[in-house]
ZADRENMI-806663 format. One record per atom (N, C-alpha, C, O, CB): x, y, z. Coordinates in steps of 0.001 Angstrom, whole numbers, padded with zeros to 6 digits, always signed. Glycine has a CB too. Example, Ala and Ser with C-alpha at 12.3 -4.5 7.8 and 13.67 -1.06 7.14 Angstrom:
<sites>
+013190-005690+007800+012300-004500+007800+013200-003300+007800+014236-003319+008465+011308-004473+009046+012850-002250+007080+013670-001060+007140+012900+000030+007870+013409+001138+008039+014084-000598+005725
</sites>
This chain:
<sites>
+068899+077397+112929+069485+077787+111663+070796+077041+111471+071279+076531+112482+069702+079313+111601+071473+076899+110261+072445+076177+109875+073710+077266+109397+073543+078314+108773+071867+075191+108765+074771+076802+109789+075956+077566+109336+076984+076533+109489+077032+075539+110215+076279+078935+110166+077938+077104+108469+079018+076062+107327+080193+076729+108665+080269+077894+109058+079364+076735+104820+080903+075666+109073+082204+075396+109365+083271+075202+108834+083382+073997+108611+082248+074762+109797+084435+075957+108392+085827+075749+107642+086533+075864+108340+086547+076800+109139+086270+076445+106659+087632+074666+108273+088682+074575+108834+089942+074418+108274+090115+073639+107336+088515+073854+109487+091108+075277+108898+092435+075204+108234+093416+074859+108624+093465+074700+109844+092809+076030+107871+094627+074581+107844+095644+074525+108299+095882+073350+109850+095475+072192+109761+095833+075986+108408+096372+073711+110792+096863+072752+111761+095104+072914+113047+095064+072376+114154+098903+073481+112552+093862+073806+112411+092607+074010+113479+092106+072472+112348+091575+071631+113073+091342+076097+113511+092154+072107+111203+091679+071282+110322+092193+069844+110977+091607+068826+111343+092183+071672+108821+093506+070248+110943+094177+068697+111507+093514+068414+112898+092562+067636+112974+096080+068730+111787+094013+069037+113973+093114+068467+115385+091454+068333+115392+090826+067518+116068+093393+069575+116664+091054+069034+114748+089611+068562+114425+089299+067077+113657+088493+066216+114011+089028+069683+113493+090096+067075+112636+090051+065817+111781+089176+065764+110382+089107+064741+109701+089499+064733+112691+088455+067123+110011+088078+067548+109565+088173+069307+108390+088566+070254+109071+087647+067120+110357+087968+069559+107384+088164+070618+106826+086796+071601+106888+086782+072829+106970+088658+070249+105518+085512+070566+106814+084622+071924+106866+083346+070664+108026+083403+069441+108156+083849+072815+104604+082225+071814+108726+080966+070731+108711+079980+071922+108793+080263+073112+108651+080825+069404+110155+078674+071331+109068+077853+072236+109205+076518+072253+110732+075742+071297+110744+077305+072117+107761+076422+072938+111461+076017+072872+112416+074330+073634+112468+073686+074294+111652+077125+073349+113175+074093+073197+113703+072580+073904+113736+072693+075271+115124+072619+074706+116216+071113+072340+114255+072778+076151+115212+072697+077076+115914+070915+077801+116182+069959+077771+115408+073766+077925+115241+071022+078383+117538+069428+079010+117478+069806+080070+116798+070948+080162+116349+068529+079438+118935+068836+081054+116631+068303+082287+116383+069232+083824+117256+068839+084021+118405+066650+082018+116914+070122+084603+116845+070506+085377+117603+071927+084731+118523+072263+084979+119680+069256+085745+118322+072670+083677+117331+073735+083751+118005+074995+084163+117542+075202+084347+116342+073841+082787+118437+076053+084360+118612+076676+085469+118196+078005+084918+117837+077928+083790+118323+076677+086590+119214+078908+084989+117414+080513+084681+116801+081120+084280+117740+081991+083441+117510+081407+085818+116212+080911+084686+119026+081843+084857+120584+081659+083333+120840+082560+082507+120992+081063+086085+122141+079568+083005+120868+079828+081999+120870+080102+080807+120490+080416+079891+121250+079604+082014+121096+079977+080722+118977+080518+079738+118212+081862+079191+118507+082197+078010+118416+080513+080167+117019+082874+080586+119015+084631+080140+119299+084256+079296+120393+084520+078129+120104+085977+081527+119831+083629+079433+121797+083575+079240+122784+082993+077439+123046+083392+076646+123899+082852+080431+123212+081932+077234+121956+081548+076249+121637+082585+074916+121144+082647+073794+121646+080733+076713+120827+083271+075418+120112+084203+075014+119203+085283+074859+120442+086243+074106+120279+084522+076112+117848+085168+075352+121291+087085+075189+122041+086733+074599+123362+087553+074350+124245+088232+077044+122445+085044+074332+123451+084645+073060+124643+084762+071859+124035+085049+070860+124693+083071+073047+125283+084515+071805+122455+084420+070791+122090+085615+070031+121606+085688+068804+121555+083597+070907+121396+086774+071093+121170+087980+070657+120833+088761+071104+121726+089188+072214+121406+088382+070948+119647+089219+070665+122903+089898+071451+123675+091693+071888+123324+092375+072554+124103+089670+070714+124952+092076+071460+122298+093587+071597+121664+093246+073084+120807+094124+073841+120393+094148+069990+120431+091794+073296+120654+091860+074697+119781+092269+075381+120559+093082+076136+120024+090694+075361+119173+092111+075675+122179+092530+076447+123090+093908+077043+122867+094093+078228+123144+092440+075776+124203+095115+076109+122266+096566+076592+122027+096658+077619+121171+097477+078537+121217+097437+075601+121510+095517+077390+120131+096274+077643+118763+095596+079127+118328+094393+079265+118545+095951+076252+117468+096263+080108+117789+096042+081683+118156+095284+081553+116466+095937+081157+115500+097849+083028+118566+094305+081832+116411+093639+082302+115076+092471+082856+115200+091740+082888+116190+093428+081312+114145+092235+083533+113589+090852+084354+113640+089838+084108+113105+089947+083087+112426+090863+085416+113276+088849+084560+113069+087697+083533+112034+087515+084967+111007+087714+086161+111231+085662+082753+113073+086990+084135+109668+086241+085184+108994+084864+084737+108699+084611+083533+108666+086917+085609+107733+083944+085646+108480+082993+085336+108211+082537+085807+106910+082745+086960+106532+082391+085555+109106+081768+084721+106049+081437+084926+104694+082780+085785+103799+082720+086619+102895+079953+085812+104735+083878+085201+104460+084979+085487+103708+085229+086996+103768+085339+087689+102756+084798+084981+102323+085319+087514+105167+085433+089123+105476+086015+088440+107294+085271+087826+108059+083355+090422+105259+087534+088804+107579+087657+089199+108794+087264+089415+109633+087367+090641+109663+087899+089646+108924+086463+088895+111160+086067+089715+111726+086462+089707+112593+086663+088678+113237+085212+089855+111766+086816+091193+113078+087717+091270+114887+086590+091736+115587+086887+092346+116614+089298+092619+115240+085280+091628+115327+084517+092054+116309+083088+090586+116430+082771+089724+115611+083987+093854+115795+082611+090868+117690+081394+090108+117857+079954+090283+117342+079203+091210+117644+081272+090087+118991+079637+089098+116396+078821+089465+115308+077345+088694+115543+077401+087837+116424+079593+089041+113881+076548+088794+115153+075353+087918+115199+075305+087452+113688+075441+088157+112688+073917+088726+115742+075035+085840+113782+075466+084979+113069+073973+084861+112302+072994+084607+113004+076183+083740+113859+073816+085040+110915+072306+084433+110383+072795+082939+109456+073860+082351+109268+071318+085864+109095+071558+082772+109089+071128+081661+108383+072473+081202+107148+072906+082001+106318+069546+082142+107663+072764+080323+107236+073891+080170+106048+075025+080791+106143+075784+080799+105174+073496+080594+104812+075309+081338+107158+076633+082080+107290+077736+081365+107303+077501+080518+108164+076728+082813+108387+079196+081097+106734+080396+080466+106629+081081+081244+107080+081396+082380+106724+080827+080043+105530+081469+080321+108327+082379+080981+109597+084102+080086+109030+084163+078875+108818+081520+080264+111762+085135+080914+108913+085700+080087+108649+086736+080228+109567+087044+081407+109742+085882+080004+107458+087663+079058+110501+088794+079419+111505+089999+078997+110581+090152+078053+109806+088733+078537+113107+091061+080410+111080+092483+080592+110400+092760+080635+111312+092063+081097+112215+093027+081538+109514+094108+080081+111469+095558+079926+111865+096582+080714+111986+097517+080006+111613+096020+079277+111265+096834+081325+112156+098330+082365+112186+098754+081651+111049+098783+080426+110934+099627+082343+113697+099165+082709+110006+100091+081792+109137+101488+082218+109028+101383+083282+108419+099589+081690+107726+102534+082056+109217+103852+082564+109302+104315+082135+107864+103685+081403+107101+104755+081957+110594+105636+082776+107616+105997+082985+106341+106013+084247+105553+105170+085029+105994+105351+082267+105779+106738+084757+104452+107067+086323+103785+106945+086226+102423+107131+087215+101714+108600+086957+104051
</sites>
């Protein structure tokens, strides 16, 4: 299955990229998408952010379907 990658802020810059789209199996879960993403970029490791999915927060571990837009944020500082 396919799911959309967004990237922001300073996770956009070390990637080199703002969005892509990947092929995942069947039954995978959010945990591992980060885990994937931070073998492959190892500078994401520094940088403290959260993902949302389909544009909803998620602080928990999710199973990912078809077309889902995972997107990684950044801490954003500022008032």
């Amino acid at each position: 299955m396919q799911i959309k990658l967004k990237y922001f802020g300073e996770i956009a810059e070390l990637i080199g990229s703002t969005e892509e789209v990947i092929k995942v199996d069947e039954g995978y879960y959010s945990n591992h998408l980060c885990n994937l993403l931070e073998k492959k970029h190892r500078g994401i490791n520094s940088i403290n952010y959260r993902i949302a999915i389909n544009q909803a927060i998620s602080n928990d571990t999710v199973v990912l379907n078809e077309a889902d837009e995972v997107a990684f944020l950044p801490s954003f500082a500022g008032g």
